[in-house]
Backbone as JSON, one array per atom type, in Angstrom:
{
  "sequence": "XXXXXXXXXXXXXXXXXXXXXXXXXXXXXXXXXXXXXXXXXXXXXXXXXXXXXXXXXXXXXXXXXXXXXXXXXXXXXXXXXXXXXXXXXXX",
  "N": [[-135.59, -23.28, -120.8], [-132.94, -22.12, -122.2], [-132.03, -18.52, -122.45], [-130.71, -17.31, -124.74], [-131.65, -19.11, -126.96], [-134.23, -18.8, -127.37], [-137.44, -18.92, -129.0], [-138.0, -15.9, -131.44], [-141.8, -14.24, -131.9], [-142.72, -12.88, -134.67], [-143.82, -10.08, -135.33], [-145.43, -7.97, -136.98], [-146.83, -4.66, -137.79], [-148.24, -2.1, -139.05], [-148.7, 1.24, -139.16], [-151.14, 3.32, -141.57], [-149.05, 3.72, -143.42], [-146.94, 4.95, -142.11], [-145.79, 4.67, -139.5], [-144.37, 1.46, -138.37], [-143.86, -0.91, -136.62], [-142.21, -3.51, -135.36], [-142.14, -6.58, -134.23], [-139.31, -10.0, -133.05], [-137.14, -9.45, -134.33], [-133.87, -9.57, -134.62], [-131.53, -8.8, -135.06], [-130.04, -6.24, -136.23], [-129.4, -5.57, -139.85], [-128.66, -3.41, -141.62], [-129.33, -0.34, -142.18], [-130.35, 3.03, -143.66], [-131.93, 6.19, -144.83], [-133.37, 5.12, -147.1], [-133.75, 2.35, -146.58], [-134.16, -0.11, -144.69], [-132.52, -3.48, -143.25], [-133.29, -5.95, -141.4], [-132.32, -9.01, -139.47], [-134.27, -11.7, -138.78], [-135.91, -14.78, -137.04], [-136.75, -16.83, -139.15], [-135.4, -15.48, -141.82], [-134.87, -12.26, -143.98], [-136.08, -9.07, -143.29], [-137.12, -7.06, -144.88], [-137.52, -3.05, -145.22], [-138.73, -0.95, -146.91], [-138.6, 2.29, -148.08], [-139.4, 6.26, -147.5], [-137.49, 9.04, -146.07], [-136.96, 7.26, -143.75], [-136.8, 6.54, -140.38], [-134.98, 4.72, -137.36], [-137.36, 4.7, -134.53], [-137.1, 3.62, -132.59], [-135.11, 1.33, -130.75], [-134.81, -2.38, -129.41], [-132.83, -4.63, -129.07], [-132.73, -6.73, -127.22], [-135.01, -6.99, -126.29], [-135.89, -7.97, -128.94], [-137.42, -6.12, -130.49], [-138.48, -3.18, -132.94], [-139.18, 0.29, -133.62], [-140.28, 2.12, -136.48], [-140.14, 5.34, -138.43], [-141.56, 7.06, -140.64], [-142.31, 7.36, -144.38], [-143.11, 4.31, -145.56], [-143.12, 2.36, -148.25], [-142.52, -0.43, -148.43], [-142.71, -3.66, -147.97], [-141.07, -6.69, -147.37], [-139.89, -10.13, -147.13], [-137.13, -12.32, -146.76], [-136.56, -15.46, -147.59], [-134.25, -17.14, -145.24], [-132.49, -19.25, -146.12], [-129.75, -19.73, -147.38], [-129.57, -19.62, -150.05], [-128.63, -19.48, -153.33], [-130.19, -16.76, -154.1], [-131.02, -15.81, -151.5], [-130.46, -12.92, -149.04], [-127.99, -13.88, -147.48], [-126.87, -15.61, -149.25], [-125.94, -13.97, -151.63], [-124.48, -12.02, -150.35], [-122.21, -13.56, -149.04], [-120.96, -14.3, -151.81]],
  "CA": [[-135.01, -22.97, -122.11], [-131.52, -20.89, -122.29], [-132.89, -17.45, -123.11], [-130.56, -17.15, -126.52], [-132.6, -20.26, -127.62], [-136.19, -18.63, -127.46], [-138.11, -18.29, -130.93], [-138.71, -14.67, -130.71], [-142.83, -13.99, -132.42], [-142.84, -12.23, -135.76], [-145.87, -9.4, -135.63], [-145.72, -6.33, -137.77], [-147.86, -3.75, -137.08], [-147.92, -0.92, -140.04], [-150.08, 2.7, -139.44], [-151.03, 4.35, -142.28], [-148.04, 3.38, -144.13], [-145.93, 6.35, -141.69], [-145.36, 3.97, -138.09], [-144.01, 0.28, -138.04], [-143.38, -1.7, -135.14], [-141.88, -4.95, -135.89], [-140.86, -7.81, -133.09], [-138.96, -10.74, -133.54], [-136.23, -8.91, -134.87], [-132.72, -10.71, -133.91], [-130.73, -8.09, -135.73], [-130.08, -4.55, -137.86], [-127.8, -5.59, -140.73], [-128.31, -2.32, -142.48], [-130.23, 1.05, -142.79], [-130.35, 4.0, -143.94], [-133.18, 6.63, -144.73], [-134.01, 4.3, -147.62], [-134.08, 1.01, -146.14], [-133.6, -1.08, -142.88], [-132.74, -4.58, -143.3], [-133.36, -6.71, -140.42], [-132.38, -10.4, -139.36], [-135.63, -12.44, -138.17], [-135.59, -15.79, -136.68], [-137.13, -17.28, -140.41], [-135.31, -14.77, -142.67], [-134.41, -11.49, -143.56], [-136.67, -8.36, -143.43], [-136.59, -5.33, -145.74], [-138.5, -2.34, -144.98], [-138.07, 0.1, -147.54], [-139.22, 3.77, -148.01], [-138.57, 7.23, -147.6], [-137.46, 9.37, -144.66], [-136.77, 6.35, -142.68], [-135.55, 6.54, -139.08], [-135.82, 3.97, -136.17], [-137.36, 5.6, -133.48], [-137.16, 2.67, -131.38], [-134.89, -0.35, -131.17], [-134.47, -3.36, -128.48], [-132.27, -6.15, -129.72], [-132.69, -7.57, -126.44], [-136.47, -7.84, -126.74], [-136.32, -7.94, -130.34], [-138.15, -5.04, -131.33], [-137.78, -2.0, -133.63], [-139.98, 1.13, -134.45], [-139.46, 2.93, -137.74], [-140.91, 6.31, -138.84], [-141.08, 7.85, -142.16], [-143.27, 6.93, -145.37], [-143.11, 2.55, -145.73], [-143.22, 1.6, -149.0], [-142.42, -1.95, -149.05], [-141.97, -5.04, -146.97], [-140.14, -7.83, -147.64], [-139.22, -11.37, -146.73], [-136.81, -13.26, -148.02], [-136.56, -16.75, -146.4], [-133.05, -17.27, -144.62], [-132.0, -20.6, -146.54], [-128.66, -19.68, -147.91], [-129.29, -20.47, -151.31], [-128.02, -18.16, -154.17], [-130.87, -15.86, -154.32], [-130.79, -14.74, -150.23], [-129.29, -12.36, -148.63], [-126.79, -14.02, -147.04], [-126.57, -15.87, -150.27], [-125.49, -12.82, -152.24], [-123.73, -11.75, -149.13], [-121.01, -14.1, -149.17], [-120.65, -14.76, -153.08]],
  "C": [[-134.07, -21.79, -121.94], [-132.84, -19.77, -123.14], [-132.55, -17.14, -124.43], [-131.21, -18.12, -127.36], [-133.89, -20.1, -127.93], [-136.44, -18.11, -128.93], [-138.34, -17.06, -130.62], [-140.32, -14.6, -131.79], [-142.76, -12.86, -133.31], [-143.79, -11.08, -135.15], [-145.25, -8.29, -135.92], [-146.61, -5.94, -137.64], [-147.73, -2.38, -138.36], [-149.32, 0.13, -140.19], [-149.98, 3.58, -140.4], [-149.75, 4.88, -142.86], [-146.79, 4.69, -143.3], [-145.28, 5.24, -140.2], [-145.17, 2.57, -138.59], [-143.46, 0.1, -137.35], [-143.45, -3.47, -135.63], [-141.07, -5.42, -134.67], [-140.36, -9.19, -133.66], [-138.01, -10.23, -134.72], [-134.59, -9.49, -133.94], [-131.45, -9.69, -133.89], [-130.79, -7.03, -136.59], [-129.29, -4.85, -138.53], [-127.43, -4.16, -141.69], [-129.09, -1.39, -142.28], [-129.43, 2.53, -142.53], [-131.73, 4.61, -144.22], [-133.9, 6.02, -146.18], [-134.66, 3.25, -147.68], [-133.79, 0.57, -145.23], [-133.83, -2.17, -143.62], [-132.69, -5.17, -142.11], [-133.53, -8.11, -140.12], [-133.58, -11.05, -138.38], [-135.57, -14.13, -138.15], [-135.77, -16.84, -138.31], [-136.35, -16.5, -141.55], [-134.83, -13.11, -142.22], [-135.36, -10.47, -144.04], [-136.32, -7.3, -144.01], [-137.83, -4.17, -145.5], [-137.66, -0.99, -145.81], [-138.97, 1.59, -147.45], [-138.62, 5.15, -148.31], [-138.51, 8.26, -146.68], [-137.2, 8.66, -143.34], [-135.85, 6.8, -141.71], [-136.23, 5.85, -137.79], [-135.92, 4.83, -135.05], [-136.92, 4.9, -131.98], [-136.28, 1.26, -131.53], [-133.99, -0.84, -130.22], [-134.3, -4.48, -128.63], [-132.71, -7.13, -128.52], [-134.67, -7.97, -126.4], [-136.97, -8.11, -128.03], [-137.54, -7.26, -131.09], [-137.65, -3.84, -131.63], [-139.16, -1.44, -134.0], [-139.7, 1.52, -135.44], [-140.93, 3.91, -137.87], [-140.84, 6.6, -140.26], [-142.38, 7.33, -143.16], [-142.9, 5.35, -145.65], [-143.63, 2.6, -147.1], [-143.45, 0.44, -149.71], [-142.07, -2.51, -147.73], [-141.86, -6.11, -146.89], [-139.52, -8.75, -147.22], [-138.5, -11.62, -147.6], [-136.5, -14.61, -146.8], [-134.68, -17.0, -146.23], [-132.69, -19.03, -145.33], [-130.72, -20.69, -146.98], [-128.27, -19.54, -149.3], [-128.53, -18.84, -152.1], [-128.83, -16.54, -154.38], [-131.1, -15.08, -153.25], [-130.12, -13.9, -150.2], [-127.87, -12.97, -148.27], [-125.9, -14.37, -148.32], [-125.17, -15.02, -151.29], [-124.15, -12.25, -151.75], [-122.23, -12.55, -149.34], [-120.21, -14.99, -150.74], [-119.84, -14.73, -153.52]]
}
């Protein structure tokens, strides 16, 4: 299997709402110390909060740390429709 072809494995990992480690990350489309959005083979990930900053991040193995206080975290399913990101995105 070509290696850009491999599913990469979802798994979030969240300590005490201050550490997340998320793989199966494809992509950073956005952050700041409010929010990181991140493209995932199913969708698009939101990790919101406050103080955010990645401590860690390897597109090529598709993983990302983040520090700070986590708030929230958020799928939205990658389908296109009007209500996605991308959706929105290209309206």
């Amino acid at each position: 299997m070509a290696e850009e072809n491999r599913l990469l494995k979802n798994v979030v990992i969240l300590e005490n709402r201050e550490k997340l480690s998320v793989t199966g990350v494809l992509d950073v489309l956005a952050f700041d110390e409010q929010q990181i959005i991140c493209e995932c083979e199913k969708g698009v990930f939101y990790i919101k909060g406050d103080n955010l900053h990645v401590s860690r991040l390897d597109l090529d193995k598709g993983d990302i740390d983040v520090d700070g206080l986590i708030t929230s975290l958020v799928y939205e399913d990658k389908t296109g429709g009007r209500g996605s990101f991308f959706g929105r995105l290209f309206k």
